[in-house]
C-alpha positions as CSV (number, residue, x, y, z in Angstrom):
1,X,119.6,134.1,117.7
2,X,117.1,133.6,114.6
3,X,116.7,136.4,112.3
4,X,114.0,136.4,110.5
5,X,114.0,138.1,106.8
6,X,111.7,138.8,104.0
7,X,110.4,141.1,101.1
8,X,107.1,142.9,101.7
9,X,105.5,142.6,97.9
10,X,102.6,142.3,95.9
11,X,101.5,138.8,95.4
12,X,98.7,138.6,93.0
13,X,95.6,138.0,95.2
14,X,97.6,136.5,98.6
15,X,98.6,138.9,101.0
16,X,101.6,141.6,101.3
17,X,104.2,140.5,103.5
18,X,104.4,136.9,103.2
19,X,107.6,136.1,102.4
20,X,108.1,138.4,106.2
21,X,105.4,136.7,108.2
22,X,106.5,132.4,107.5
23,X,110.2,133.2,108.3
24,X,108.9,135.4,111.4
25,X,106.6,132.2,112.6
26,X,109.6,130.1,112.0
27,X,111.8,132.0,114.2
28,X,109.5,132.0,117.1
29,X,108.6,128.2,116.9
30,X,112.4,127.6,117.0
31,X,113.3,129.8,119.4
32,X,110.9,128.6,121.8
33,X,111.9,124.5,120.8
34,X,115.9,125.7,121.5
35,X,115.3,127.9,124.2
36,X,117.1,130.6,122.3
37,X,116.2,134.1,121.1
38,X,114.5,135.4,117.9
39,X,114.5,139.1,116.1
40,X,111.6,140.8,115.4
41,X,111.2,140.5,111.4
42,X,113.3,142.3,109.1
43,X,111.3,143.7,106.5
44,X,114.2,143.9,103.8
45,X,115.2,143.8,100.3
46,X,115.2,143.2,96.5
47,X,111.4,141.6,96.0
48,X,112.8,139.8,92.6
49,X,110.5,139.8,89.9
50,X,107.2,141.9,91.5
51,X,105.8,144.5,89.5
52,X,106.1,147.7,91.5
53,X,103.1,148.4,93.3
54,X,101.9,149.6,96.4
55,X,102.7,147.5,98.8
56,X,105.9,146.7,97.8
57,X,109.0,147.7,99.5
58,X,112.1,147.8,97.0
59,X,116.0,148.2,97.9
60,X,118.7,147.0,95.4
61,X,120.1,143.7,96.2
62,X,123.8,145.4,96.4
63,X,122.2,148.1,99.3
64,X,119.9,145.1,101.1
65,X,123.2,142.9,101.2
66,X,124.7,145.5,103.3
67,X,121.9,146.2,105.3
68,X,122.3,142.5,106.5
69,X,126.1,142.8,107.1
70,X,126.1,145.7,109.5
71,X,123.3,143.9,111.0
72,X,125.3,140.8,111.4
73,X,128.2,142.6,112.6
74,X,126.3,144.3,115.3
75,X,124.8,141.2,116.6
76,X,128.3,139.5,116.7
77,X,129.5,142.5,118.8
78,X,126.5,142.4,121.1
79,X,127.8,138.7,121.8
80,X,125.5,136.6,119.3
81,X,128.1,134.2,117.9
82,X,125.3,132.0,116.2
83,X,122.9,133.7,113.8
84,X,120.3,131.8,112.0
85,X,119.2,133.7,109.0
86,X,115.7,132.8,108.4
87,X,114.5,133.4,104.5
């Protein structure tokens, strides 16, 4: 399975949610090449050096590393030995 993951931040005059969308369109255009599966985009997580404003979505990077363990371990128990983590 692809998982797809990015911060949703201000970026000066491009859109909100870039660093989400290109790993989402990654993870769909793989998928379909491997015949595998993708996630729907996990808007996540620490967005480094952004100024908050807002648009911009802001956990700590100690809570967002969590986040994507007990999301790992529940795809390994739902049977999804390989995960591609898409950044």
């Amino acid at each position: 399975v692809f998982i797809p993951v990015g911060a949703v931040e201000t970026n000066g005059i491009l859109p909100s949610g870039r660093d989400y969308v290109y790993p989402l369109a990654y993870a769909m255009m793989l998928a379909e090449q491997t015949d595998s599966l993708y996630m729907p985009g996990l808007i996540w997580s620490y967005p480094g050096t952004t100024v908050m404003a807002p648009s911009t979505i802001y956990m700590s990077p100690t809570a967002g590393l969590a986040y994507l363990k007990v999301l790992a371990r529940s795809l390994l128990r739902q049977g999804f030995r390989r995960q591609v983590w898409i950044s």
